[in-house]
C-alpha positions in Angstrom: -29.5 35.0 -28.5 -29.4 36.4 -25.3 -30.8 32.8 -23.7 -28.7 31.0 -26.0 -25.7 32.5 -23.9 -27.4 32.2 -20.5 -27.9 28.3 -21.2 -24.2 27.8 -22.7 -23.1 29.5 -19.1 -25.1 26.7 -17.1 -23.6 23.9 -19.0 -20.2 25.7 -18.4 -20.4 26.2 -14.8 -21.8 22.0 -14.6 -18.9 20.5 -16.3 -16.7 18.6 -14.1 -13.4 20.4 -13.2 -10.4 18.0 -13.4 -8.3 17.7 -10.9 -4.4 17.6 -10.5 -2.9 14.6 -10.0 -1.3 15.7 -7.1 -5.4 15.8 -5.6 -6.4 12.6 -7.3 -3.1 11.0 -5.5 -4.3 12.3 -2.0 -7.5 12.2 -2.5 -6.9 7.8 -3.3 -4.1 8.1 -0.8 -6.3 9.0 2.2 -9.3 6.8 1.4 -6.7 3.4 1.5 -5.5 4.5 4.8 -8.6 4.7 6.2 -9.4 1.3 4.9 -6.5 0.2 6.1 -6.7 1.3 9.5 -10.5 0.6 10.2 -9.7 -3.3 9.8 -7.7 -3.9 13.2 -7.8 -7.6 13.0 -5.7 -7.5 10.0 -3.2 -4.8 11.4 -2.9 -6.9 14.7 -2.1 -10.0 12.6 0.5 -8.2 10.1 2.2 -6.6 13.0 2.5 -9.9 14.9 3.7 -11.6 11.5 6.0 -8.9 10.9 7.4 -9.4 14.6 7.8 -12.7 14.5 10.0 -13.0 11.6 12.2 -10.2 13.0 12.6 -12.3 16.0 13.6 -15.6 13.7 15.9 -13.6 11.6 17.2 -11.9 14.1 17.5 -15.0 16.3 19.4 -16.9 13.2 21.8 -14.0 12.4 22.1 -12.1 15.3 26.1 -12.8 16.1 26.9 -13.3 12.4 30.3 -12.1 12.3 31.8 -9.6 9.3 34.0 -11.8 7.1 33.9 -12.4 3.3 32.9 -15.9 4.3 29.6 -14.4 5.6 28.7 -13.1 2.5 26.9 -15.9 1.0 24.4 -15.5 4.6 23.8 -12.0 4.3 22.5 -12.4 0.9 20.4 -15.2 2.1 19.0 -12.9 4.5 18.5 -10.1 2.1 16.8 -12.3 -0.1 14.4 -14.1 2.2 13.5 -10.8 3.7 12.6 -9.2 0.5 10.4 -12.4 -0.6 8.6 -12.1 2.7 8.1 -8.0 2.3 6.6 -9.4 -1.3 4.4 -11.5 0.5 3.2 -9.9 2.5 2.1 -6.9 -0.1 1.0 -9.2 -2.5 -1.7 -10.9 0.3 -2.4 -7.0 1.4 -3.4 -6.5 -2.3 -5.4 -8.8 -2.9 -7.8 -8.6 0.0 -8.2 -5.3 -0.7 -9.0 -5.8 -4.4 -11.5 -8.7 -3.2 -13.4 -5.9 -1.3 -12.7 -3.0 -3.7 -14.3 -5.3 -6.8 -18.2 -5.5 -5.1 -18.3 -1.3 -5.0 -17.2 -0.9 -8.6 
C-alpha cells in the first residue's frame, strides 16, 4: 500500500502543470519578437517600404485643404493606407508561417 502511494506521488509531481494564458501569450509573444528582430534584412526592407509610402502619400496629400469637397480624398487615403497596412501583414505572415511549418 504504502508503495502504491509513493508511486501515485511520482506520477503526480511529473504531470505537466498548465499554464495561464496570460504565460502562454508571453511566452509565444517573446519568441516572435525575437524572430522578428534577428532577420535584419527583412526589418531594413519593411522600414524602407514603410518610408517610402509615407513620403508618396505624404507628397500627394500634404496641402490638401479641409473642405467637404476633400472628403472623397481623405477616404481615398484612408483606404489605400489600410490596404497597404494589410499588405504588408499578410506578406509578414506568411514568411513566417513558411519558416514556422519545417519545425512543427
Amino acid at each position: 500500500q504504502a508503495t502504491r502511494e509513493a508511486a501515485g506521488d511520482a506520477r503526480r509531481e511529473t504531470r505537466r502543470r498548465k499554464c495561464s494564458w496570460w504565460t502562454q501569450f508571453k511566452l509565444l509573444y517573446f519568441r516572435s519578437f525575437r524572430q522578428v528582430i534577428r532577420d535584419r534584412a527583412t526589418n531594413l526592407i519593411r522600414i524602407t517600404t514603410n518610408v517610402n509610402s509615407a513620403l508618396v502619400f505624404g507628397s500627394i496629400y500634404w496641402r490638401l485643404k479641409r473642405t467637404q469637397s476633400t472628403i472623397q480624398d481623405r477616404f481615398g487615403l484612408l483606404q489605400v493606407s489600410a490596404i497597404n497596412t494589410a499588405m504588408a501583414s499578410v506578406t509578414k505572415t506568411l514568411t513566417a508561417f513558411s519558416r514556422e511549418k519545417i519545425v512543427v
